[in-house]
N, C-alpha and C positions, 0 to 999 in steps of 0.2 A: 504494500500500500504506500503511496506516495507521502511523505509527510508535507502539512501543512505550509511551511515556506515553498516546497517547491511547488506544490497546487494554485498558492498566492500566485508565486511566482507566472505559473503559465497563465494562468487570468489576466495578468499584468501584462502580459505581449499580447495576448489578444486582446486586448484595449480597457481590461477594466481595474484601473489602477488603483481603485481603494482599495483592494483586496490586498496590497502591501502594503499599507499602513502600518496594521501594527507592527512591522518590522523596519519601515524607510516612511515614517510620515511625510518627511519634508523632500523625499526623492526626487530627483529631478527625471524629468519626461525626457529627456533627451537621450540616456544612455537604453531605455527603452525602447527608443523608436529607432536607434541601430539593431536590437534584437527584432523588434519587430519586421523590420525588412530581412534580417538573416534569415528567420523563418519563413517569411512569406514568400521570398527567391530560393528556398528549399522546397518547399508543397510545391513549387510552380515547376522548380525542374523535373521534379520527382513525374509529375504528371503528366510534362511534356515527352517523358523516359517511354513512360509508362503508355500512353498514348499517340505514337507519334504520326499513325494515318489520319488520328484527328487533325493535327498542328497542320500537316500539310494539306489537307484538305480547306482549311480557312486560316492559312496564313497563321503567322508567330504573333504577332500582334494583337489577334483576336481570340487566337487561343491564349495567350496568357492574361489577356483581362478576364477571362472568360474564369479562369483556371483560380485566379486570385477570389473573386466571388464563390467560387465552390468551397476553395478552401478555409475561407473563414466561416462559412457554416458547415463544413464538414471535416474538423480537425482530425489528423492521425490518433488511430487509438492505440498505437504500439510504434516502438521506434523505428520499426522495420518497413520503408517503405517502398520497397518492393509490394510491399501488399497492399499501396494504397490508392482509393481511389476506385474500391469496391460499386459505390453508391452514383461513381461518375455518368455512366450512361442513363440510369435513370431520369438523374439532376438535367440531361442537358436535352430529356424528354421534353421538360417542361420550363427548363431557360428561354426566357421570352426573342431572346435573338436572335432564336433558332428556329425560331416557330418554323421560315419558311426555308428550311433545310433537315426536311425529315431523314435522311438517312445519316445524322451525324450519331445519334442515340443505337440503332441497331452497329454499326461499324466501331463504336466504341466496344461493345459488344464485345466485337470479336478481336478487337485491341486487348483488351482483358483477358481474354481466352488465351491469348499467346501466349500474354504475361505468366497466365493457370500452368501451361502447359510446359513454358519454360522450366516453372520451379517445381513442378510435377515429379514425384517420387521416381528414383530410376527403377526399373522392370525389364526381366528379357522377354523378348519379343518372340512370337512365337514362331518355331523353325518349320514351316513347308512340309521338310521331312517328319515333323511327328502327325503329322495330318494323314499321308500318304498313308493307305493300307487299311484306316480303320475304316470295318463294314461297315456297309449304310443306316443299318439299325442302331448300333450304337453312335452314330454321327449322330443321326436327328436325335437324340437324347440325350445328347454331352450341351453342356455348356462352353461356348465358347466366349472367355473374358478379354473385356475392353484393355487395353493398356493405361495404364493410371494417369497417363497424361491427355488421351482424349476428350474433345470436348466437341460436342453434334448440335447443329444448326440448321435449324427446315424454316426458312424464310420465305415471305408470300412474295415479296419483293427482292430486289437484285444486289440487295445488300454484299454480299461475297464478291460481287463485280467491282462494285464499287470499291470495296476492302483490299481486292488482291490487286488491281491497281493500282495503289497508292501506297498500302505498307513499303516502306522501303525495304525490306528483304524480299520480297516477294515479288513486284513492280512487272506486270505484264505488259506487251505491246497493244494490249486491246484497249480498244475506247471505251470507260465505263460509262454505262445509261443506267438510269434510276428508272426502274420502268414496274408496272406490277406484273412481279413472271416469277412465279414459285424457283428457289434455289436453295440447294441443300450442299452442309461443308461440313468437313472435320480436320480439326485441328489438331494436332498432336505431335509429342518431341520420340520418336522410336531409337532416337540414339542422341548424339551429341546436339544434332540441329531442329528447331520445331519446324516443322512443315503445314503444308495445307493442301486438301485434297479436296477437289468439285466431289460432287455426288450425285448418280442416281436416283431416282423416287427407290427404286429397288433396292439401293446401297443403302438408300438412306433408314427405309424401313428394317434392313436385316440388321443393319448395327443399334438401331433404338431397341428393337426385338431385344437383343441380347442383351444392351445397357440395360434394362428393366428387368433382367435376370430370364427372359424366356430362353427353351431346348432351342437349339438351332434348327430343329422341326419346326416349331412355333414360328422362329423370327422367319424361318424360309417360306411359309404362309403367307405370312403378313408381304414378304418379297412379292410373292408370287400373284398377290391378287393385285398387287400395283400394276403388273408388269405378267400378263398372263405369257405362255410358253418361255419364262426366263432358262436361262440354262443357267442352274443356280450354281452349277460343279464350279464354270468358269468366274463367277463373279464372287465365291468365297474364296476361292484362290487367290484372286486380284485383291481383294480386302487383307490378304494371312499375309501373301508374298509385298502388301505397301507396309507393313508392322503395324497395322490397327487393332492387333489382339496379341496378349501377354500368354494366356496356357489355354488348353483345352480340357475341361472336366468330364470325363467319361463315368460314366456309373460302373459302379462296383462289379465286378462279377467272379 
């Protein structure tokens, strides 16, 4: 638990300086409003870090006025701020500057997601070869598990267009359009670098199947009525051989 001077204390930089009184009655505002810009060009870089298809989609300028107004009503709850900036897409849901820039809220989104996936527990990925050979009855009734850093996105709108060409790691030669046209993505780190992978309605239902703990029977169902005569051999293969999945659970026997 924080003790008292220091709790004064961060009251005091975010602007409510009685609260150090009974320690600095007579303090002066000045040595203050140096911390208080040290912290304020902290949240802002942190967010810019943390968000950076935002920034380049609306310029430095507007993303960090944008970014200072977040962060004084939504101050870090831990020192660690890599993990900050949870509540960001939401907030900039309904940040009135945005109104007429709807896809900055979902794209945040998926800015976050990288972030998730970056710091996403490591997992081995699962190897091709231990797929190969099991009969088909014990397939549809194994579990096949997500990789702990995946993170699945079924959007009604082209949000992933828009995202994959502007992250700077990612940066496609396509022209994004903001258009309403369903688009499905996963995100995930299967080794040292996070990636991003478009998706199928078909892909997209077979790994939510799974994410929600359904048999690979079930999730291939759920595949299969997207997407009638899918050839589902070919397209769990392409999900095992991208690293979207850490082991496979076979029933006991």
């Amino acid at each position: 638990m924080p003790e008292p001077f220091h709790t004064a204390f961060a009251d005091a930089v975010a602007g409510r300086d009685a609260e150090l009184h009974p320690w600095l009655a007579d303090a002066d505002a000045g040595p203050l409003a140096v911390y208080r810009n040290t912290v304020a060009k902290g949240r802002i870089d942190a967010l810019a870090a943390l968000f950076p298809t935002i920034e380049r989609l609306v310029g430095q300028d507007w993303f960090r006025d944008a970014a200072l107004i977040f962060s004084r009503a939504h101050p870090p709850v831990g020192p660690v701020l890599d993990e900050y900036g949870a509540e960001f897409p939401a907030w900039l849901a309904t940040f009135g500057p945005a109104r007429d820039l709807p896809y900055l809220a979902p794209v945040a989104r998926l800015d976050l997601a990288w972030g998730e996936a970056h710091r996403a527990a490591d997992a081995p990925v699962l190897d091709a070869r231990a797929v190969a050979g099991v009969p088909t009855d014990r397939m549809f009734a194994a579990h096949a598990v997500l990789h702990p850093s995946v993170r699945l996105f079924d959007f009604d709108w082209t949000a992933p267009s828009v995202w994959l060409a502007n992250r700077p790691e990612l940066q496609t030669d396509a022209e994004p359009v903001w258009d309403r046209q369903p688009e499905a993505l996963a995100i995930y780190r299967p080794s040292w670098t996070v990636e991003a992978r478009r998706l199928t309605p078909a892909e997209w239902r077979l790994l939510d199947g799974c994410r929600r703990g359904s048999s690979l029977g079930q999730a291939a169902l759920l595949a299969m009525g997207r997407e009638p005569g899918l050839d589902l051999a070919r397209l769990f293969s392409g999900l095992v051989q991208a690293g979207l999945f850490t082991r496979l659970e076979l029933d006991a026997r």
